[in-house]
N, C-alpha and C positions, 0 to 999 in steps of 0.2 A: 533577478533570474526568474523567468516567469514560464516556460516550462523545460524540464529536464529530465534526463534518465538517471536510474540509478540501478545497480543489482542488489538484489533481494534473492532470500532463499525462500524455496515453497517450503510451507509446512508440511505440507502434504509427502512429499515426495522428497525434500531434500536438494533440488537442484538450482543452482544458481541462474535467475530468469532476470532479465532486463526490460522492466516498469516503465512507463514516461507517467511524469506529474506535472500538473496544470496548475500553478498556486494563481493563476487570476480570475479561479470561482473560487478563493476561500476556504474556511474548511470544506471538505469532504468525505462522507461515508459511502463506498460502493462494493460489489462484489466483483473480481475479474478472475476468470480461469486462468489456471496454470496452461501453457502451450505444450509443457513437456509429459504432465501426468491426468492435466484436462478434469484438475477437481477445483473447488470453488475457493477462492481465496477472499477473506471479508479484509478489505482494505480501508482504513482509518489516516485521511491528511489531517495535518492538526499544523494552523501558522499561528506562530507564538511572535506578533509586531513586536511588542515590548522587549522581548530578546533577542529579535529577527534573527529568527530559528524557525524550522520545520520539522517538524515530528511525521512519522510516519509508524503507525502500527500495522501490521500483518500475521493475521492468524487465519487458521481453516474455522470454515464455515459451520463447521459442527461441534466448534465451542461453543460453551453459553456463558456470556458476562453478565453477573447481578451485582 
């Protein structure tokens, strides 16, 4: 499967928004706007070969991870 939709909630806002993900560049770090509330969502792919699994993290843009 090399790319697919998936729904996800904004953090932001709460509502259920429909993604597409591209797993044939790899992991992935970027940021995509919500369409519904138009704030910044910091989007994390993560492809795990070894379990052939895909992780996806989704949070707003005004957390900080250390």
């Amino acid at each position: 499967m090399d790319v697919f939709e998936k729904r996800v909630t904004c953090p932001h806002c709460g509502h259920a928004i429909h993604m597409m993900f591209d797993t044939t560049c790899g992991d992935q770090n970027y940021f995509e706007d919500c369409p519904i509330c138009c704030n910044t969502n910091h989007v994390v792919l993560h492809i795990d070969e070894l379990h052939q699994t895909i992780q996806i993290f989704i949070d707003g843009d005004d957390e900080q991870i250390f």
